[in-house]
Backbone as numpy.savetxt, mean C-alpha at the origin, in Angstrom:
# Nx Ny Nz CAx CAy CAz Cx Cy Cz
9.23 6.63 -1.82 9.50 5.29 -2.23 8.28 4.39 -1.93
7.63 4.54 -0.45 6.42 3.85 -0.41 5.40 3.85 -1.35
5.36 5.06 -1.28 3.95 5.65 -2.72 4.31 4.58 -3.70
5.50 4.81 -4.58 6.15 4.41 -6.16 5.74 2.95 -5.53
5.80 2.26 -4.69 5.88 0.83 -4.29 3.98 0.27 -4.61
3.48 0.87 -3.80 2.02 0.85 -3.60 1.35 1.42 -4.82
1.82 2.06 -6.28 1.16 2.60 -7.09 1.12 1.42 -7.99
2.51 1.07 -8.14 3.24 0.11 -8.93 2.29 -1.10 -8.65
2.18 -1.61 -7.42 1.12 -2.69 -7.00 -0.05 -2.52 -8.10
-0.68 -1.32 -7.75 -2.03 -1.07 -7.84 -2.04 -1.64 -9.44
-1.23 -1.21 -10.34 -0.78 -1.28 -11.77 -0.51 -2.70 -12.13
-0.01 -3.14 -11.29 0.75 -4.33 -11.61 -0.53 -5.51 -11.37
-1.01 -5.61 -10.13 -1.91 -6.68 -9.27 -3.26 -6.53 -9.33
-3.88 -4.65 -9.34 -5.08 -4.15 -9.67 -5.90 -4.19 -10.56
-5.66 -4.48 -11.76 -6.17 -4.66 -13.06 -5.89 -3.73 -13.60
-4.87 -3.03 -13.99 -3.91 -2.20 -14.99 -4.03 -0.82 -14.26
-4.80 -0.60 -13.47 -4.84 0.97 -12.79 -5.58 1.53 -11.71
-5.95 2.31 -11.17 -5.83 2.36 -10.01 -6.44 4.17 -9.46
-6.93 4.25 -8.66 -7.01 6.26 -7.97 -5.73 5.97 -6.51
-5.00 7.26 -6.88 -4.39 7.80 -5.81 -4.44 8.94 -5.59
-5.26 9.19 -4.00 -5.37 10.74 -3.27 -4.06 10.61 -2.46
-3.86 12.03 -2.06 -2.76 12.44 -1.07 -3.69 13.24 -0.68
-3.20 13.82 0.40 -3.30 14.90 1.63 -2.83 14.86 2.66
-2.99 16.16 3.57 -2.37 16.36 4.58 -3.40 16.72 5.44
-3.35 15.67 6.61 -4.48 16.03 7.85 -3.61 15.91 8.92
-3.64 17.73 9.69 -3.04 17.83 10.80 -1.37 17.67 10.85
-0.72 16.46 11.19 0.84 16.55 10.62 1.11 15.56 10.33
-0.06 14.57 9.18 0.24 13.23 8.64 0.22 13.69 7.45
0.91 13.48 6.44 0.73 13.31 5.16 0.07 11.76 4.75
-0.90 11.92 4.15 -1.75 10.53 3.84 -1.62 10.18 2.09
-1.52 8.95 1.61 -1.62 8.68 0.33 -2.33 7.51 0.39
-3.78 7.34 -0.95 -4.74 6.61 -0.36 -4.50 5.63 -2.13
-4.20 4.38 -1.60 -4.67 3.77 -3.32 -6.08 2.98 -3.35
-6.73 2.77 -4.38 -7.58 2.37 -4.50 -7.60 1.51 -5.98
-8.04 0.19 -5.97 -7.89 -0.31 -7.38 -9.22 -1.78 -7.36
-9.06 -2.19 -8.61 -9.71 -3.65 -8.05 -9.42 -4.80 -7.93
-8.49 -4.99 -7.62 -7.19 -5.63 -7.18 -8.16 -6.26 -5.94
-7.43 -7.38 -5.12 -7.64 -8.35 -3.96 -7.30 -8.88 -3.46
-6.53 -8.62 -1.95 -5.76 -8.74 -1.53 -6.25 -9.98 -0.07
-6.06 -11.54 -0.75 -6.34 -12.26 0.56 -5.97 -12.55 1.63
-4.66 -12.38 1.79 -3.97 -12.46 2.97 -3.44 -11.81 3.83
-4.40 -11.48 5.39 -4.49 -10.57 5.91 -3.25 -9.41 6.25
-2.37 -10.51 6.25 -0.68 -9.90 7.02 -0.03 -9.97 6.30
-0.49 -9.52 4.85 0.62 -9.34 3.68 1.27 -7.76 3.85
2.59 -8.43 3.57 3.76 -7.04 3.78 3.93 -7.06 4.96
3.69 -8.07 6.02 3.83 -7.70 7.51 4.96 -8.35 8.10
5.36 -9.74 7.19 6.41 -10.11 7.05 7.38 -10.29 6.25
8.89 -10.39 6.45 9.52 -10.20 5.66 9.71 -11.21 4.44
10.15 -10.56 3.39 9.97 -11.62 2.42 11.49 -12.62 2.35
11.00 -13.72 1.78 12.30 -14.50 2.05 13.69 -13.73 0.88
14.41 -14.11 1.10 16.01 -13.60 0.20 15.44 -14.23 -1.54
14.96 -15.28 -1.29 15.35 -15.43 -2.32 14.00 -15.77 -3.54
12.96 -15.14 -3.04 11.87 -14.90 -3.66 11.82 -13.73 -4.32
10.83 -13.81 -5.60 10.98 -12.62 -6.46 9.97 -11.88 -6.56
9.92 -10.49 -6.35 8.84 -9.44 -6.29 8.29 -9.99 -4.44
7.06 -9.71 -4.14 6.67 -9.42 -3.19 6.90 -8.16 -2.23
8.07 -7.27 -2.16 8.37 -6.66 -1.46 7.92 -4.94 -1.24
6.36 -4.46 -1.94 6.80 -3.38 -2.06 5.57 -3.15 -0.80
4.74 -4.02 -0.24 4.09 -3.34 0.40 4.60 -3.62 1.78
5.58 -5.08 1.98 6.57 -4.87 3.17 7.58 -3.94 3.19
7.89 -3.29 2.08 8.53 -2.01 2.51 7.85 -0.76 2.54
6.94 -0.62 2.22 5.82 0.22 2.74 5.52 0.50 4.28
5.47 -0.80 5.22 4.86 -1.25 6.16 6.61 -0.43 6.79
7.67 -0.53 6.24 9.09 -0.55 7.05 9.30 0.90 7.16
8.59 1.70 6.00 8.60 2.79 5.37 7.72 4.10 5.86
6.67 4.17 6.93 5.28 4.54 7.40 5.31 4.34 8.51
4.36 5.47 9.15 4.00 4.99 10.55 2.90 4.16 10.80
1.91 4.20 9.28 1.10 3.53 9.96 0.52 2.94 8.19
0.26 1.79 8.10 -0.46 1.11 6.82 -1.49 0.19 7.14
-2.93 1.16 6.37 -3.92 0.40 6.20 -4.38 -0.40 4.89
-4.93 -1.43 5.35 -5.63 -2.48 4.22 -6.32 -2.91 3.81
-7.49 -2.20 3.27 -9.07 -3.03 3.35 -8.92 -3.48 1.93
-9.65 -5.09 2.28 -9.41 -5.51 0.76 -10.60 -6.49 0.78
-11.46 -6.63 -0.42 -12.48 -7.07 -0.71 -12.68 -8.10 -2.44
-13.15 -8.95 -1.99 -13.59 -9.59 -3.87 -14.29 -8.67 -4.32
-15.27 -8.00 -3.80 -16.14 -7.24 -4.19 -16.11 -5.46 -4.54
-15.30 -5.34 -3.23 -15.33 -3.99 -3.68 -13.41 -3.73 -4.10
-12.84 -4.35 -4.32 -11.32 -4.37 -4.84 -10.36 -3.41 -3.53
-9.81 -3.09 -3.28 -8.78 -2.89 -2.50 -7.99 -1.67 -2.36
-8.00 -1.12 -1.05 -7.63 0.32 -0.72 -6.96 0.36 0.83
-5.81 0.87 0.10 -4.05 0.83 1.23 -4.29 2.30 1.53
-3.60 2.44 2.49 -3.56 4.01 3.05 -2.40 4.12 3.55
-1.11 5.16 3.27 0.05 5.16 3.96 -0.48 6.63 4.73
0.25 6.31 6.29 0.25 7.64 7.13 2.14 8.11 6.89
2.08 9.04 7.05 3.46 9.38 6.70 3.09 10.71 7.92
4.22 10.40 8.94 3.76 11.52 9.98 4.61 12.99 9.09
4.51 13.99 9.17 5.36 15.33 9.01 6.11 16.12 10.18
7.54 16.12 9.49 7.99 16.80 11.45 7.33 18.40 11.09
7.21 18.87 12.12 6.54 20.21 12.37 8.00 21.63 12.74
């Protein structure tokens, strides 16, 4: 569901599309988006969105969704999320 959330972004906010890697390092499953998209506000998805606002919610449920979500986001070089998704062993 995180992925579909964070692809959808990339599509939606990125400029129509986007690269997504997966892999598995050690016992994280990782999914990496990348688009040129730009994301200004540092602690987006970090809080919850209000009830009664529309859309916003897929990278705060990402954040609810993961052990761990990264965010580098740039005017320049466009913007790349990383979900850690631990794997039980």
């Amino acid at each position: 569901m995180a992925v579909t959330e964070i692809a959808t972004n990339s599509i939606r906010h990125g400029g129509g599309r986007g690269t997504l890697r997966t892999w598995i390092q050690d016992s994280t499953f990782l999914s990496e988006f990348r688009d040129a998209g730009y994301i200004s506000d540092v602690a987006a998805g970090r809080t919850r969105p209000d009830a009664n606002q529309i859309g916003g919610r897929g990278l705060w449920l990402a954040h609810q969704l993961c052990d761990l979500v990264e965010n580098r986001s740039t005017p320049d070089q466009g913007t790349t999320i990383r979900l850690h998704m631990d794997v039980p062993q």
